[in-house]
N, CA, C, O and CB atoms as a CASP TS submission, in Angstrom:
PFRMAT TS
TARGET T0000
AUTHOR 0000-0000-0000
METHOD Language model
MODEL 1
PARENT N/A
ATOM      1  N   UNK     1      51.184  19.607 -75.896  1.00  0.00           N
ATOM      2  CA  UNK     1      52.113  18.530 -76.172  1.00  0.00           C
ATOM      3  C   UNK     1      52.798  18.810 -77.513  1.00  0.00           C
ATOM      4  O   UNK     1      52.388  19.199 -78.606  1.00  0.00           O
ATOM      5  CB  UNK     1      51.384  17.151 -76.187  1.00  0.00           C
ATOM      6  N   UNK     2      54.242  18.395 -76.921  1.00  0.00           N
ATOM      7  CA  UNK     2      54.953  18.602 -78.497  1.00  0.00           C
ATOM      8  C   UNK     2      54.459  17.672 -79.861  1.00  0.00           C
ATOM      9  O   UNK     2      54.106  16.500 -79.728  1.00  0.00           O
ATOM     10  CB  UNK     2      56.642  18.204 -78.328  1.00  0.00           C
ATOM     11  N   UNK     3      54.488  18.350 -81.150  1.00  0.00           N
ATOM     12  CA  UNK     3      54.204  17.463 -82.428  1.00  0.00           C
ATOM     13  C   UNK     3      55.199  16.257 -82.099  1.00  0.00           C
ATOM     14  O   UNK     3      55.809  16.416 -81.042  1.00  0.00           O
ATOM     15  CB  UNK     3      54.572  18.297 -84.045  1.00  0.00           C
ATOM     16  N   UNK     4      55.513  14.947 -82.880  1.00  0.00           N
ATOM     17  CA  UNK     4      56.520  14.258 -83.069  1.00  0.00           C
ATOM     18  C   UNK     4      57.223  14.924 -84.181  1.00  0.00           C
ATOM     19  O   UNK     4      56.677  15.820 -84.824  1.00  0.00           O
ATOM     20  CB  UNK     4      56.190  12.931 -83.249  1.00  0.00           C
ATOM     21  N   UNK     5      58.549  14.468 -84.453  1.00  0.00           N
ATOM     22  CA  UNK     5      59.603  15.473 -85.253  1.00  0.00           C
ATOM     23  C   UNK     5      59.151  14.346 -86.424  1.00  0.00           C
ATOM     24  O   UNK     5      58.580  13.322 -86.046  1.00  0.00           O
ATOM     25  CB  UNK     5      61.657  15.724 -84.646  1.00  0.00           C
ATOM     26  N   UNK     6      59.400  14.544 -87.733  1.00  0.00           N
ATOM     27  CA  UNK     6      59.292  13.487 -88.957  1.00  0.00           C
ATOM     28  C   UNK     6      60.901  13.057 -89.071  1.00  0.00           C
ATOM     29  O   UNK     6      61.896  13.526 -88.519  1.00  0.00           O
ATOM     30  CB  UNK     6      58.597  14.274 -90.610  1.00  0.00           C
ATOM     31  N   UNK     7      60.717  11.876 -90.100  1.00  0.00           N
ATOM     32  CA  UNK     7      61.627  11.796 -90.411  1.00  0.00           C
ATOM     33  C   UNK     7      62.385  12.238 -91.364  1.00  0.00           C
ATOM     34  O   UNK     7      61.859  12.955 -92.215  1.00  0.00           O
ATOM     35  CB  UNK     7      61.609  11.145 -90.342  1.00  0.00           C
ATOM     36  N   UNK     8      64.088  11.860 -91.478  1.00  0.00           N
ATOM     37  CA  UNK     8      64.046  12.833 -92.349  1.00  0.00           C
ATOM     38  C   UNK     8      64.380  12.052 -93.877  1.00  0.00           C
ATOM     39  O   UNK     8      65.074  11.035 -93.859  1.00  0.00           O
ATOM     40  CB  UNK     8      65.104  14.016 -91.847  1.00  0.00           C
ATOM     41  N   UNK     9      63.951  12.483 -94.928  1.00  0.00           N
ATOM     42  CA  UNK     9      63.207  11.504 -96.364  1.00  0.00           C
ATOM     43  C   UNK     9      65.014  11.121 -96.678  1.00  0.00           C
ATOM     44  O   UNK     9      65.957  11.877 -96.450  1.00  0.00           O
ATOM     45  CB  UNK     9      61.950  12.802 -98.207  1.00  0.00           C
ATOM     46  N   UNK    10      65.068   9.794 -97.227  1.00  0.00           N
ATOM     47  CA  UNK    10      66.705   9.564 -97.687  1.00  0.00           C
ATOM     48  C   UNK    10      66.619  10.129 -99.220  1.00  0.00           C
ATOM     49  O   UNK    10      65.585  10.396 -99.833  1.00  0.00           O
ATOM     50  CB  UNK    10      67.324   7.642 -97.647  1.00  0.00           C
ATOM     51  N   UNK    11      67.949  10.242 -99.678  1.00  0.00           N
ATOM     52  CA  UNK    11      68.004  10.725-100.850  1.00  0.00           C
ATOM     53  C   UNK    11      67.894   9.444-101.822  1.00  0.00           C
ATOM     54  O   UNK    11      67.956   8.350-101.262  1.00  0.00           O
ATOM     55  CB  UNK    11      69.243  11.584-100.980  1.00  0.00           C
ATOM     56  N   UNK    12      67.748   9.468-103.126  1.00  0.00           N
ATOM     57  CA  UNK    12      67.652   8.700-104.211  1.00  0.00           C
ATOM     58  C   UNK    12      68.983   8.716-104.350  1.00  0.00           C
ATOM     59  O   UNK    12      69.620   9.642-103.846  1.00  0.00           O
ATOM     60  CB  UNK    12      66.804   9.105-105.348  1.00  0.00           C
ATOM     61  N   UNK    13      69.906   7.245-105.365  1.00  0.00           N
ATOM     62  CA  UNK    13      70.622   7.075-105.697  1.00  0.00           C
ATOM     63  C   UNK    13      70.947   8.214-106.501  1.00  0.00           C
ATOM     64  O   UNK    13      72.109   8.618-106.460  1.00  0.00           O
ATOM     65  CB  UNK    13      70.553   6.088-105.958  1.00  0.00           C
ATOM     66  N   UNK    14      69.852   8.982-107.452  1.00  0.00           N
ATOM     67  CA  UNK    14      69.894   9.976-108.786  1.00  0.00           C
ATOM     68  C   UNK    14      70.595  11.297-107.808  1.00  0.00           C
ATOM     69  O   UNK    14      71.720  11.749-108.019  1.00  0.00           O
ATOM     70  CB  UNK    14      67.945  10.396-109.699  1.00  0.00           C
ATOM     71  N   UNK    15      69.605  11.812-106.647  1.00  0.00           N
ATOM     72  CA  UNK    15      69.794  13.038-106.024  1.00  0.00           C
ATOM     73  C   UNK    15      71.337  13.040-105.324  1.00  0.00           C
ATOM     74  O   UNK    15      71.973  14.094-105.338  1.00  0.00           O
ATOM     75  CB  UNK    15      68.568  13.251-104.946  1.00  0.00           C
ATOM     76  N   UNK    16      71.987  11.670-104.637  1.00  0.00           N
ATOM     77  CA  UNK    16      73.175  11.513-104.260  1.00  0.00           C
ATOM     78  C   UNK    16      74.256  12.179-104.932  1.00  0.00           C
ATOM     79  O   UNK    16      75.045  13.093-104.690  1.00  0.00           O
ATOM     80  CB  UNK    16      73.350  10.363-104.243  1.00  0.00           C
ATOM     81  N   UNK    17      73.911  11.108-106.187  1.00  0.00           N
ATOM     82  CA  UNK    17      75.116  11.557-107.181  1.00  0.00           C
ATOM     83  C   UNK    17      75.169  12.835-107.539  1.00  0.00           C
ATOM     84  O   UNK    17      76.323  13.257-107.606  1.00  0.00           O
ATOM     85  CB  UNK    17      75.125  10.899-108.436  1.00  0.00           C
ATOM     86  N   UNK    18      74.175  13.753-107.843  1.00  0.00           N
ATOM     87  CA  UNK    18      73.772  14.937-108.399  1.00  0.00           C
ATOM     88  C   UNK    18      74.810  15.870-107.394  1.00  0.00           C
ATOM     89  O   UNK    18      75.686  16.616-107.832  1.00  0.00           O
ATOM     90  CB  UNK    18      71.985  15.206-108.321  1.00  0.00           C
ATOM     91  N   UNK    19      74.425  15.591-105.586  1.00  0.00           N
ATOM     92  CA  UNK    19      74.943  16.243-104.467  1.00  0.00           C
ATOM     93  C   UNK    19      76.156  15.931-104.523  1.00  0.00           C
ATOM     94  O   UNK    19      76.870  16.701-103.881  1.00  0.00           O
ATOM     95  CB  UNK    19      74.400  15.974-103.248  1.00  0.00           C
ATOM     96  N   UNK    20      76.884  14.785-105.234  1.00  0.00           N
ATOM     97  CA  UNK    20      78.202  14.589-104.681  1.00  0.00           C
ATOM     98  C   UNK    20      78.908  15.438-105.749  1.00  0.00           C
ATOM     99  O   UNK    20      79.863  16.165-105.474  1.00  0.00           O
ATOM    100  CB  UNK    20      78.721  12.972-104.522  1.00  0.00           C
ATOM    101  N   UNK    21      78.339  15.296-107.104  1.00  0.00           N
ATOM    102  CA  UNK    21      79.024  16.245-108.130  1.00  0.00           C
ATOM    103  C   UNK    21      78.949  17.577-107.911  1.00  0.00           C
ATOM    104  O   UNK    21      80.064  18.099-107.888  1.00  0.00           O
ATOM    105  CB  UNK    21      78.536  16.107-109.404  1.00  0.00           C
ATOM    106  N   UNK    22      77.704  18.600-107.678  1.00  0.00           N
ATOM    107  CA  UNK    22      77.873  20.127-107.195  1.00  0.00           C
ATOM    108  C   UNK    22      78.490  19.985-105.772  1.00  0.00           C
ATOM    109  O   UNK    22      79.071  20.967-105.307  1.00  0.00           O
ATOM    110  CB  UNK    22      76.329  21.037-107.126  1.00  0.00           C
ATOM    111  N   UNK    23      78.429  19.122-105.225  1.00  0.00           N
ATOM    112  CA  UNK    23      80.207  19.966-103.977  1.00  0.00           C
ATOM    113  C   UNK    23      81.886  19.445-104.672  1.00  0.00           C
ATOM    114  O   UNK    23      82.924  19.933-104.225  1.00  0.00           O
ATOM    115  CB  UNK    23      80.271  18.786-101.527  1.00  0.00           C
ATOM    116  N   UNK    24      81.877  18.433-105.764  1.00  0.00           N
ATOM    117  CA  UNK    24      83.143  18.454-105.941  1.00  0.00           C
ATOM    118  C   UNK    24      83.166  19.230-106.745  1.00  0.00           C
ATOM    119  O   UNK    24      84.358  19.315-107.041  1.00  0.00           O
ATOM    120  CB  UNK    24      83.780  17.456-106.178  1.00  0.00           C
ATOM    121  N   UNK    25      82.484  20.067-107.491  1.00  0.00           N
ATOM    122  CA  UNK    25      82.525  21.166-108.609  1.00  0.00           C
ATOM    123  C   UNK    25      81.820  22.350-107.677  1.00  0.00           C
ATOM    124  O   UNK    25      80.607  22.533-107.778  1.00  0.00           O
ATOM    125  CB  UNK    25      81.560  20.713-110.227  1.00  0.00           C
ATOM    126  N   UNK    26      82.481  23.004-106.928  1.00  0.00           N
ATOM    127  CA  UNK    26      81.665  24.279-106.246  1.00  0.00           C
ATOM    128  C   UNK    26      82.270  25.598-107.518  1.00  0.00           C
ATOM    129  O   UNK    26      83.400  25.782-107.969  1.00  0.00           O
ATOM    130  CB  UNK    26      82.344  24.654-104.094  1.00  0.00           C
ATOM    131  N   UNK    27      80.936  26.334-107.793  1.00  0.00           N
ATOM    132  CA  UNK    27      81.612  27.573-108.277  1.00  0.00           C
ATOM    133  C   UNK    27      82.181  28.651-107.345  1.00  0.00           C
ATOM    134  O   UNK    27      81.834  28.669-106.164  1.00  0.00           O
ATOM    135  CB  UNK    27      80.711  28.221-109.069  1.00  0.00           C
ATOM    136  N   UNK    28      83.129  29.638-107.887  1.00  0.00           N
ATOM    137  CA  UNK    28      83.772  30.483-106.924  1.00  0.00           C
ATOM    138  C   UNK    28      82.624  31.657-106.806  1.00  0.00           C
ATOM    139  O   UNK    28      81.795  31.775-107.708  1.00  0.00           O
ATOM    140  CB  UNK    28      85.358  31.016-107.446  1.00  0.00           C
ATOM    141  N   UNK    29      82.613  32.502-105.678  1.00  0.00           N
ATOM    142  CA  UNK    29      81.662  33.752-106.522  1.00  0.00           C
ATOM    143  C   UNK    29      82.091  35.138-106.283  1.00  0.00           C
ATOM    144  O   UNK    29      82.436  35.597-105.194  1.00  0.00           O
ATOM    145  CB  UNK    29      80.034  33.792-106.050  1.00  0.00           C
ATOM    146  N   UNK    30      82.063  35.465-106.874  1.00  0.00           N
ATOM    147  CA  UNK    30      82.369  37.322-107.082  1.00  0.00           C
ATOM    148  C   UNK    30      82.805  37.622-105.887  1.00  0.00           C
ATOM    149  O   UNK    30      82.257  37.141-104.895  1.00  0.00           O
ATOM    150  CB  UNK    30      80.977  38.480-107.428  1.00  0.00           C
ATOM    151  N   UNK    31      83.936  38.525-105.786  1.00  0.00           N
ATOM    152  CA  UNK    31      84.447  39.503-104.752  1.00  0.00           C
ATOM    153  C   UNK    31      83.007  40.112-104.305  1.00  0.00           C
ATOM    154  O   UNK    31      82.427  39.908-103.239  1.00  0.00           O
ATOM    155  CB  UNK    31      85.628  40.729-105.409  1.00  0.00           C
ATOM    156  N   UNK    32      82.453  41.159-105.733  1.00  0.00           N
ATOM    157  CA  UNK    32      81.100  42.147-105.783  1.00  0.00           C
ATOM    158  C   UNK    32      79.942  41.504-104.802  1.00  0.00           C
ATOM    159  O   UNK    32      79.453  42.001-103.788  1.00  0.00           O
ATOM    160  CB  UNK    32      80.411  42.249-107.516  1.00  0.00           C
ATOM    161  N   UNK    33      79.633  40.114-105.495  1.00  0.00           N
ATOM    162  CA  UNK    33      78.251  39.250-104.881  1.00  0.00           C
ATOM    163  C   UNK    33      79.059  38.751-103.372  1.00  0.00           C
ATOM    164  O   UNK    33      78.421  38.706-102.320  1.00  0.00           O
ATOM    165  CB  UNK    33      77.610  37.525-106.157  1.00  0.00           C
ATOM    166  N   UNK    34      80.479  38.404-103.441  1.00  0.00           N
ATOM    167  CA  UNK    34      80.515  38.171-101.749  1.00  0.00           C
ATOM    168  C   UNK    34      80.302  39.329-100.536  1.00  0.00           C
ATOM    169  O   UNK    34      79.958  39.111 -99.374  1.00  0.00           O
ATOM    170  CB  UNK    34      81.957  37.647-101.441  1.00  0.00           C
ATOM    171  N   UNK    35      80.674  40.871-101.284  1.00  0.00           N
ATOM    172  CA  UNK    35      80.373  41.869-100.477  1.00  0.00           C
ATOM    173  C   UNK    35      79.202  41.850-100.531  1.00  0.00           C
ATOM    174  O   UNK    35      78.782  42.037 -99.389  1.00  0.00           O
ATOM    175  CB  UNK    35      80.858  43.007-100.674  1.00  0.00           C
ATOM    176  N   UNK    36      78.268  41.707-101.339  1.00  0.00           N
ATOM    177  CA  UNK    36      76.402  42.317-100.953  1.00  0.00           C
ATOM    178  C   UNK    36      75.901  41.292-100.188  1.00  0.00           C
ATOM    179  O   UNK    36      74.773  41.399 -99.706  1.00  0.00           O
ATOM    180  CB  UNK    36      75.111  42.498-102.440  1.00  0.00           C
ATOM    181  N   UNK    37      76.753  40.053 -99.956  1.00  0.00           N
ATOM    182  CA  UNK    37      76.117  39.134 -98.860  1.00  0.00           C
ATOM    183  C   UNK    37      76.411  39.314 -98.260  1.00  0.00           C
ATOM    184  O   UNK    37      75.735  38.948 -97.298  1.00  0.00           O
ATOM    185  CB  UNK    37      76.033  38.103 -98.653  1.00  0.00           C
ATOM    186  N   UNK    38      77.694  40.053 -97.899  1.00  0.00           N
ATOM    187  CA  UNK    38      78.207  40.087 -96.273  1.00  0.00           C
ATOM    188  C   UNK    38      77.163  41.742 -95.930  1.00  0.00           C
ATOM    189  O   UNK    38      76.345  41.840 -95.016  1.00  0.00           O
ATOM    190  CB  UNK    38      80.625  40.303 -96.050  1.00  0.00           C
ATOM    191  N   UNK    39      77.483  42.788 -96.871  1.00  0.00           N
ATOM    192  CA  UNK    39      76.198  43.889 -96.134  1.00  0.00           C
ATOM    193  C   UNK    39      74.792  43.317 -95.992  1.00  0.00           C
ATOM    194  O   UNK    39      74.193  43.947 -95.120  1.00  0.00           O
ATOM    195  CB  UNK    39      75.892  45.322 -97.123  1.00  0.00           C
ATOM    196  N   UNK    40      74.383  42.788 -96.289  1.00  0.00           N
ATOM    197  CA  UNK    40      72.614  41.918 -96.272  1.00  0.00           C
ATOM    198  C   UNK    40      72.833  41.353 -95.008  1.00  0.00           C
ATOM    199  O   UNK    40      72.027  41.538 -94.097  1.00  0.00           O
ATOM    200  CB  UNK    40      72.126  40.425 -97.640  1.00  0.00           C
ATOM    201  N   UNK    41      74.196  40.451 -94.819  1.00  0.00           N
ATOM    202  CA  UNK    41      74.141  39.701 -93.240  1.00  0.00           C
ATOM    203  C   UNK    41      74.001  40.677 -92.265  1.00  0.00           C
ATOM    204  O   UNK    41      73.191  40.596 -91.341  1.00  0.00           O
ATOM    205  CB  UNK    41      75.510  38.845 -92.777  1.00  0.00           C
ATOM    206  N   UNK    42      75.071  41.963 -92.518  1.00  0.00           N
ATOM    207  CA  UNK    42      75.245  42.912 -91.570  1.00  0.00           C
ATOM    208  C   UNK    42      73.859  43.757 -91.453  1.00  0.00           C
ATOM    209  O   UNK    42      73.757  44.148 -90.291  1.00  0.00           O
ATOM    210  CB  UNK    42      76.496  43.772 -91.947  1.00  0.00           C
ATOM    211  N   UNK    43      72.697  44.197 -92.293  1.00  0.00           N
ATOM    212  CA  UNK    43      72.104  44.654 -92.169  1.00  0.00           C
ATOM    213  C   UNK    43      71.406  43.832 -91.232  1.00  0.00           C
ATOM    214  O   UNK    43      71.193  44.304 -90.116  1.00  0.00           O
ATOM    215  CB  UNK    43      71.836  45.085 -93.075  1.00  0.00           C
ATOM    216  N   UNK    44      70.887  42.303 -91.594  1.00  0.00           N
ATOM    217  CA  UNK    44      70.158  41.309 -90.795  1.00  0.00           C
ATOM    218  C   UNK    44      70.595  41.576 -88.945  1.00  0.00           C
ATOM    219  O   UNK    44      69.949  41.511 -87.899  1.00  0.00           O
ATOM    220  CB  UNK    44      70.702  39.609 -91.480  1.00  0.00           C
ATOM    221  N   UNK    45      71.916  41.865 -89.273  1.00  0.00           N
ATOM    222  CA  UNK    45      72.101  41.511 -87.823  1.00  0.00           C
ATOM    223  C   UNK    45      71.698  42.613 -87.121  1.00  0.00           C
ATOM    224  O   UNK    45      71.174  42.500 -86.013  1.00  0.00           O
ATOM    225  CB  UNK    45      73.500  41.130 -87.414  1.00  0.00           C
ATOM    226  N   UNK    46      71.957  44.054 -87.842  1.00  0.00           N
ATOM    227  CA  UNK    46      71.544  45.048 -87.288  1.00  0.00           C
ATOM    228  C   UNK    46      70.146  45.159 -86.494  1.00  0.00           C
ATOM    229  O   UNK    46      70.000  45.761 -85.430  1.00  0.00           O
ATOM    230  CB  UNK    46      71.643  45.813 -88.185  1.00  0.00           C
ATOM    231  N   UNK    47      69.241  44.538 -87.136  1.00  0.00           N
ATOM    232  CA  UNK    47      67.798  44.832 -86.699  1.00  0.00           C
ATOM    233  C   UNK    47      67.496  43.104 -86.063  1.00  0.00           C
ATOM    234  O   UNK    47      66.360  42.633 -86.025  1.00  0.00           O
ATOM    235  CB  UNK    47      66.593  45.475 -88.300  1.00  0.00           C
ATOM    236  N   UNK    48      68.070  42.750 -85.851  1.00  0.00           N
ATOM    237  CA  UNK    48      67.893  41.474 -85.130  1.00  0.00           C
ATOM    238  C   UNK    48      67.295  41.670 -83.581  1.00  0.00           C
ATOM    239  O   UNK    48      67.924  42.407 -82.822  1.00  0.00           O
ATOM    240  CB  UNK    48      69.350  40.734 -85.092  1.00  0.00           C
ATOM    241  N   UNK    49      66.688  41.340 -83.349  1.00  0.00           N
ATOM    242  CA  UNK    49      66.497  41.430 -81.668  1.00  0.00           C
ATOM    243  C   UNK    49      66.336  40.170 -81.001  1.00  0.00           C
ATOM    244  O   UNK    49      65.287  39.915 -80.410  1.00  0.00           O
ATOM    245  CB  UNK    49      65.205  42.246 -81.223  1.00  0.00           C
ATOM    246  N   UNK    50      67.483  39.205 -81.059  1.00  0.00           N
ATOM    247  CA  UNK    50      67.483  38.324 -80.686  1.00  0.00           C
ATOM    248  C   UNK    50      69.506  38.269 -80.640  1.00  0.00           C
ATOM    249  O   UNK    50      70.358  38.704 -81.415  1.00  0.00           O
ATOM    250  CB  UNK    50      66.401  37.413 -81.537  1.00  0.00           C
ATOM    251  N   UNK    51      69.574  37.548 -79.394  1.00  0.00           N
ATOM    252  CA  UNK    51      71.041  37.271 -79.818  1.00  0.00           C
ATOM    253  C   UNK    51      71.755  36.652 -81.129  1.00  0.00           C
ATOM    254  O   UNK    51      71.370  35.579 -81.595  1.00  0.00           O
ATOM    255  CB  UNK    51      71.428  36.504 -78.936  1.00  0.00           C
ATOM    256  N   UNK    52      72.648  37.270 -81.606  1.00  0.00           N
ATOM    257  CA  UNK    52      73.366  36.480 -82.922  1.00  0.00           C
ATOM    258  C   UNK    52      74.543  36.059 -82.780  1.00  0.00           C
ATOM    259  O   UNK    52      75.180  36.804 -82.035  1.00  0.00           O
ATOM    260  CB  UNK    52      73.525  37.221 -84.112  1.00  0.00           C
ATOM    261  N   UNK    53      75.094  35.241 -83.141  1.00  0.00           N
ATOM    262  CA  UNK    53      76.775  34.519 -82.991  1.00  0.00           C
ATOM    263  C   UNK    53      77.158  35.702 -83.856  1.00  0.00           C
ATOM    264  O   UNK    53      78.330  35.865 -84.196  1.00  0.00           O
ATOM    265  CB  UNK    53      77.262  32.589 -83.760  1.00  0.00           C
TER
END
């Protein structure tokens, strides 16, 4: 038998505000650091053995 799923915890008034300020202030990031995430994805996908989008 399946577990029951939990719920999921609400945020605090403190953690809200915190979340609403780092997405209206997103930093940009590196050309450099956006390429080593996109080879890390590509490596991931390489050895994946499962279907990937």
């Amino acid at each position: 038998m399946a577990r029951p799923i939990k719920d999921t915890p609400l945020l605090s008034k403190k953690e809200w505000e915190r979340l609403e300020y780092e997405m209206a202030h997103i930093k940009p990031i590196s050309k450099e650091k956006r390429e080593e995430q996109r080879k890390a994805y590509e490596w991931s996908k390489s050895i994946a053995t499962f279907p990937m989008l």
